[in-house]
N, C-alpha and C positions, 0 to 999 in steps of 0.2 A: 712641717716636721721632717727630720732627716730620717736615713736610711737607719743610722746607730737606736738612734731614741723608738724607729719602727720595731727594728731588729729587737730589741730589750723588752719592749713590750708584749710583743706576741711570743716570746719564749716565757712571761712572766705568765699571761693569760695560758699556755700551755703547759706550763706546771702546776699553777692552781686549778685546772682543769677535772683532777681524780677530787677535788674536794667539792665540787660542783655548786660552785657558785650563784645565788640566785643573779647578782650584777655587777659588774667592776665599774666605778667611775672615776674617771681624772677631774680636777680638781687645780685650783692655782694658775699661776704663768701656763703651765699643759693646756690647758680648756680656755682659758681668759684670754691670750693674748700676752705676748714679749716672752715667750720663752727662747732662751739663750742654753743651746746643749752646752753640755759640759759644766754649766755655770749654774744652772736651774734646779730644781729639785721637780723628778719626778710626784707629784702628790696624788694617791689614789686612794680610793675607800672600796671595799667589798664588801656585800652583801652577802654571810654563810647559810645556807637553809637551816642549818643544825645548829643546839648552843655549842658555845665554847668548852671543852672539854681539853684536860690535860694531854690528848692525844693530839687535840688539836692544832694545842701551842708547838707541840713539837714537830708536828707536818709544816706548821708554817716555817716556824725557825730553819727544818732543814731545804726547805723550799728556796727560802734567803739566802741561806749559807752556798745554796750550788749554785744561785747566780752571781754572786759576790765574783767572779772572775770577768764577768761578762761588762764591756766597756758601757761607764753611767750608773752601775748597778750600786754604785756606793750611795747616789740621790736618789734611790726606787723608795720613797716613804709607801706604806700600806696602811688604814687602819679597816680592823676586822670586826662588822655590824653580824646583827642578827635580825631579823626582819621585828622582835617582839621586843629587842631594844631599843629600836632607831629611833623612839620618843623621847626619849630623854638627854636633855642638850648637857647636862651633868655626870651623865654615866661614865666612863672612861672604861675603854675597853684594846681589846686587842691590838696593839701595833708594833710595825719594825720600822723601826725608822735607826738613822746614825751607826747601823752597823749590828742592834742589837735588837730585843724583843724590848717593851716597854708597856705602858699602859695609860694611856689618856681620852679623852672626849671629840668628840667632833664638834666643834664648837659651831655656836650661831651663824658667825663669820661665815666658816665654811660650808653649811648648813644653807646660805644665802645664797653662797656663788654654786653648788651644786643644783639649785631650782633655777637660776637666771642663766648660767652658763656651762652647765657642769658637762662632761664629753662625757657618750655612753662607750666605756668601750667591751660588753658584755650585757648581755640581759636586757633586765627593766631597769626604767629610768630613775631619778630622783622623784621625779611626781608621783611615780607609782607605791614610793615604798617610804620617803622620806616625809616626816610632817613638816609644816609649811614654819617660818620664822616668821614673826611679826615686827613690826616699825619697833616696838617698844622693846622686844625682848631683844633686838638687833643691839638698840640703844644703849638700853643697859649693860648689856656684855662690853660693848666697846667702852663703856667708862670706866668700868671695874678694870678689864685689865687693862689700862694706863693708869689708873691709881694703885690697884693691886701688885700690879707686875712691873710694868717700866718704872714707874716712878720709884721704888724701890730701889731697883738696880742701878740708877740712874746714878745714885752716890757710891756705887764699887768701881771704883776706878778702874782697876785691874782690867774689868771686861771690857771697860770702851777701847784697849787697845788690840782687840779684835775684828776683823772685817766685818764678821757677820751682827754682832752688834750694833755697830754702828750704823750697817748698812738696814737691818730690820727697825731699829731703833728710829731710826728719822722716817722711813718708809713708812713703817705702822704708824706711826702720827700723823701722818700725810691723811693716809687713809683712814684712820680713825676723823680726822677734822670733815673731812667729804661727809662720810656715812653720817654723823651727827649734825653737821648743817644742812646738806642735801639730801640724804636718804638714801645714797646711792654707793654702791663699790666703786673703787678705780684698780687700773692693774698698777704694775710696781713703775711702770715707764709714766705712764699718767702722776701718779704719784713725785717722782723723784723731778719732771716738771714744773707739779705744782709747790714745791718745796722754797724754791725763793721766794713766789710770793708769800710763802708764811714767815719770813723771817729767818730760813736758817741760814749755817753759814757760808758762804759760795766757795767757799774751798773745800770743802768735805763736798759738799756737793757735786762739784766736780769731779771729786776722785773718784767717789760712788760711782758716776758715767761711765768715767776711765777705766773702771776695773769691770764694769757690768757688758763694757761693748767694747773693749778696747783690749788689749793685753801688755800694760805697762809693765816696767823690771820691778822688782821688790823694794819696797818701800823701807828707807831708812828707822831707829825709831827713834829719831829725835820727833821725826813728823807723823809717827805712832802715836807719840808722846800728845805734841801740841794738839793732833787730830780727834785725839779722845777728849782734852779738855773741853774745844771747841761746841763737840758736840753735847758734849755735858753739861756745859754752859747756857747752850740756849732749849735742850729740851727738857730738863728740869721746871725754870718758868714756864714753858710750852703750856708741857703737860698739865703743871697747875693750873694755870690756865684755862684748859679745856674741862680739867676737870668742874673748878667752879662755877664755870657757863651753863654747864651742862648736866653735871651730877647731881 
């Protein structure tokens, strides 16, 4: 980890600091492996001693808003546990992520790579406070949302001519194919690896590389255009695919 992503973090842990945190953990490419500053998302969960309270939301939010100047501070994602909700992988609870405050779940997924590799960067660990994921409920999550979520989207064309789309879109399948054959995470470099031999397409693929480790000039959209079809093309069948092997 660099100086910047040092720097951002410990001004992050000492503003949540008056809120007194039972644990901060990172989470993602931060704790797993290939994270890329600048390009990465900070991904962290905390642990509040207290429930969420309207005061609360609004310490964090303004918590957010004063580091928003601070360089990286736009990828600092947060979501905000209570030690007497962290059982429930459906709950959705407090987070800022993309700029603003919002509300979702800490899912399985993440739920998995916090026990296997998750970084303490405050307090107690994920063993101490987080229940453990199972093979099966791993399973199921991962198949739901490739049917639930990707597969859906997968016919808006609109969005495939987004980076991040694209770029989560073939990744997540990557690693949803891992965790359902083998049992196991991979990080997003692992992943975007094992992507040819799944069949996709080595031009997007590549570009994925290019933009993730490289810093190419701006992409035309003729090649917006073809690159979204591409990729729409082949993970449509993918994902059926995996869905039916395995759902």
């Amino acid at each position: 980890m660099t100086s910047l992503t040092d720097a951002l973090l410990n001004r992050f842990l000492a503003a949540l600091s008056p809120l007194a945190p039972v644990a901060v953990w990172a989470h993602g490419s931060l704790a797993g492996g290939d994270y890329q500053e600048g390009r990465s998302d900070l991904d962290l969960v905390a642990v509040m001693e207290s429930p969420t309270t309207p005061g609360t939301v609004r310490r964090v939010v303004a918590l957010h808003r004063r580091l928003r100047a601070e360089p990286l501070a736009a990828g600092l994602h947060c979501t905000y546990l209570t030690p007497d909700t962290t059982a429930d992988t459906g709950r959705s609870h407090l987070t800022w992520a993309h700029g603003h405050a919002m509300r979702r779940p800490v899912t399985p997924v993440t739920r998995r790579e916090l026990h296997a590799f998750g970084r303490v960067l405050h307090g107690r660990s994920p063993a101490e406070l987080l229940p453990t994921v199972t093979d099966r409920e791993l399973a199921e999550f991962v198949v739901r949302d490739q049917r639930e979520f990707w597969r859906p989207n997968v016919d808006k064309a609109r969005l495939w001519r987004q980076d991040v789309w694209v770029d989560l879109g073939l990744l997540t399948y990557a690693r949803a194919t891992a965790t359902l054959r083998e049992g196991r995470l991979m990080s997003k470099r692992e992943a975007l690896d094992a992507l040819p031999g799944l069949g996709a397409p080595m031009e997007v693929v590549a570009d994925i590389e290019r933009r993730r480790y490289e810093r190419p000039g701006e992409p035309d959209g003729e090649w917006l255009d073809r690159r979204g079809e591409l990729t729409r093309t082949y993970l449509g069948p993918a994902i059926d695919e995996l869905v039916k092997t395995y759902g």
